[in-house]
C-alpha positions as CSV (number, residue, x, y, z in Angstrom):
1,X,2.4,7.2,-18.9
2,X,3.3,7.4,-15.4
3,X,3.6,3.5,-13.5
4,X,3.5,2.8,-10.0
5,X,5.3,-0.5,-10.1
6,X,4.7,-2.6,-7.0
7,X,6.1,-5.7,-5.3
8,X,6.5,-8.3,-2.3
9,X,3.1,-9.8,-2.6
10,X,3.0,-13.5,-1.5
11,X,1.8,-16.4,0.1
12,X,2.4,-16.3,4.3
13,X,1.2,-18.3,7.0
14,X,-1.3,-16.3,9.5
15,X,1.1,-14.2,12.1
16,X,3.4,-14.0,9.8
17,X,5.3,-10.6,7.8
18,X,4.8,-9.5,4.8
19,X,6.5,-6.1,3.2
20,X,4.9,-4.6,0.2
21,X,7.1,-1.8,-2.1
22,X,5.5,0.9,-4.3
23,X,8.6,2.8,-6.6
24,X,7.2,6.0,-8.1
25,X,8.9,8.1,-10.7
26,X,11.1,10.5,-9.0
27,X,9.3,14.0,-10.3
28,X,5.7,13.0,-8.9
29,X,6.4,11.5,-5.3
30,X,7.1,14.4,-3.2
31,X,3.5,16.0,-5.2
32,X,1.9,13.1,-4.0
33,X,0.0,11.8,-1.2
34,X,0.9,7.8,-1.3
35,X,-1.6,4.6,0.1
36,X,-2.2,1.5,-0.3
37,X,-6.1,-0.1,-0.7
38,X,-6.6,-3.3,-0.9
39,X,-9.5,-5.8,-2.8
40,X,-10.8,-9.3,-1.6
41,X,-12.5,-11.1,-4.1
42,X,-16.5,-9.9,-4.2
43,X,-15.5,-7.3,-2.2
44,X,-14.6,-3.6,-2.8
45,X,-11.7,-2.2,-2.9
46,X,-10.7,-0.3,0.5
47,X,-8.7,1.8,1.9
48,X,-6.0,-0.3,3.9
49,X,-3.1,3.3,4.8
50,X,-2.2,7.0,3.3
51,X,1.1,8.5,3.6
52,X,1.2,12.4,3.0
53,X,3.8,14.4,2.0
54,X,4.6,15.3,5.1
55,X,4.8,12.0,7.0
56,X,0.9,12.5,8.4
57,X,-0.6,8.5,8.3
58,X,-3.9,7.0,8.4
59,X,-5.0,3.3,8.4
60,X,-8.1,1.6,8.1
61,X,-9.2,0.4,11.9
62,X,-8.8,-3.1,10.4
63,X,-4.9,-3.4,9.9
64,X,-4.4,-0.4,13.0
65,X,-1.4,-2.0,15.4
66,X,-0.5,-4.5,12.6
67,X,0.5,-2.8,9.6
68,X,3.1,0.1,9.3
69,X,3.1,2.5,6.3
70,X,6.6,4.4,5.6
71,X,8.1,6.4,2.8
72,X,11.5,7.2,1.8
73,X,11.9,10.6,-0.3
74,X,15.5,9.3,-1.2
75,X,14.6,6.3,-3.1
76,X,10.6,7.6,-4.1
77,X,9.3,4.5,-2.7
78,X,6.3,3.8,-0.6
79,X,6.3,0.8,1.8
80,X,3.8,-1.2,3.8
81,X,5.2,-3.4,6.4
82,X,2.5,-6.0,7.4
83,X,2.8,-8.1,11.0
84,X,0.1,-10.4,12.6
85,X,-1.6,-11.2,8.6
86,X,-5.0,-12.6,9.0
87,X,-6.8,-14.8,6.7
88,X,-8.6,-11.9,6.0
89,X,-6.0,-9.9,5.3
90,X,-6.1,-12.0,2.2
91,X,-6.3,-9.8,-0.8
92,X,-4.6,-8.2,-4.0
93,X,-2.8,-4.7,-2.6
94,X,-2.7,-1.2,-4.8
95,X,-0.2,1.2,-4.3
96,X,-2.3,4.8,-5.1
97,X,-1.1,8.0,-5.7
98,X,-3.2,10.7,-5.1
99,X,-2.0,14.2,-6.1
100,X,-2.3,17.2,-3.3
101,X,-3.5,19.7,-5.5
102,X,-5.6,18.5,-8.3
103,X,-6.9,15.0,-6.1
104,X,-5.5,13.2,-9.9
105,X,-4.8,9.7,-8.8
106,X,-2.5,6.9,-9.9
107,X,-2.5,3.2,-9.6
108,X,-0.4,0.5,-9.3
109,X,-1.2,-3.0,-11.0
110,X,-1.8,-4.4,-7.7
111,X,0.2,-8.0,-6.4
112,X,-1.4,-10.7,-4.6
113,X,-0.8,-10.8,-0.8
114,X,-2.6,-14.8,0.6
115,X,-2.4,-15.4,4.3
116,X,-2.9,-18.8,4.4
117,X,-1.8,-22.0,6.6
């Protein structure tokens, strides 16, 4: 069974940095467009930024400016650097795979990210 295994979730301070890591297995990341969606609690999940294969981005107007997605094909790893966290930023973070040709998606366990003073 194929794992997207994430990490870096934590607790920060508001305007502080987090960095959040997805690693993929090697033979599915350059297949797959990669994101990361996140869940508040009573909330649904949504859509926080997508990576495509070929470097093409798209965030959620919410985290535009503040958050920075970023893959690198040599280590099959999918990143999300996160500046300026708000309270509301506060939420548990998927990493998503989402394959270009048959749309099959994969998900991470998700990890905890709390901006909180």
């Amino acid at each position: 069974q194929v794992q997207l295994v994430e990490s870096g979730g934590g607790l920060v301070q508001p305007g502080g940095s987090l960095r959040l890591s997805c690693a993929t297995p090697v033979n599915i990341f350059r297949l797959y467009t990669m994101g990361w969606y996140r869940q508040a609690p009573g909330k649904q999940r949504e859509l926080v930024a997508t990576i495509a294969t070929d470097g093409t981005t798209i965030y959620a107007d919410s985290v535009k400016g503040r958050f920075t997605i970023s893959r690198d094909n040599a280590k099959n790893t999918v990143y999300l650097q996160m500046d300026s966290l708000k309270s509301e930023d506060t939420a548990v973070y998927y990493c998503n795979g989402r394959n270009t040709i048959t749309k099959f998606n994969l998900w991470g366990q998700g990890t905890q990210v709390t901006v909180s003073s």
